[in-house]
Each structure stands twice: as structure tokens, then as C-alpha cells.
C-alpha positions, 0 to 999 in steps of 0.5 A: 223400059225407057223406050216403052215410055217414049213410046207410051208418051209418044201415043198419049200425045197422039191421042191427046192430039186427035181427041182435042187438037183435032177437032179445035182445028175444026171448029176452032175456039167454039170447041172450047165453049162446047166442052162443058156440055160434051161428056165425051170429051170430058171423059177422054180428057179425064184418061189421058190426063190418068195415063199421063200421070201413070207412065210419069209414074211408072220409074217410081213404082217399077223397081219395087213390082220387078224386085223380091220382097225383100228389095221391095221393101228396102224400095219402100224404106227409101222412098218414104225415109225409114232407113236405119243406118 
């Protein structure tokens, strides 16, 4: 799972690069000044920004989806505090 993150990180990063490290590149600081008007842009932004916090959630939320019901919800008890010695 570990190297499908790196890779998930590595193409977010890729893909956050030619959505706005590219054309910064081009146009340079007047890209920054059109990005209030290009919805396009806005909306890219918006899902990379959505699958960033996805994989950096991913370890969190994974245990409990590839356990039984019963792991998940010792899962569930110990991320929120309600374990009973």
C-alpha cells in the first residue's frame, strides 16, 4: 500500500505541475491574475486539492474497509477513544 501512495503522490504532483506549474511558466505572474476569472483552473485545483487530502487520508480509513466487522469496529473504538479497559 505504501508504494501506491508514493505513486498516487508522485502523479498528483505531476498533475498538479502541468495544471499549474506549466502554464505559470508560460505566462508567468499573469496567470496568477487570470485565475479568478478561469473556472477551469479553479476546478482542477479544487480535485487536486480533493485527492491530496484523499491518499493523505487513505492509512487512516484503510484498516477498517480491509478488516471484518468486528476489527472495524475495534478500528472505529480506537480512533474516536471509546475503548473500555
Amino acid at each position: 500500500m505504501i508504494v501506491f501512495m508514493i505513486l498516487a503522490g508522485l502523479l498528483v504532483a505531476c498533475s498538479a505541475f502541468c495544471t499549474l506549474g506549466v502554464p505559470y511558466m508560460l505566462a508567468g505572474p499573469r496567470m496568477l491574475d487570470e485565475f479568478s476569472e478561469n473556472r477551469e483552473q479553479q476546478m482542477m485545483c479544487g480535485l487536486l486539492a480533493t485527492a491530496t487530502i484523499g491518499i493523505l487520508l487513505l492509512p487512516f480509513v484503510s484498516p477498517a474497509l480491509i478488516s471484518s466487522a468486528s476489527d472495524g469496529q475495534v478500528i472505529a473504538d480506537l480512533y474516536l477513544g471509546h475503548v473500555a479497559a
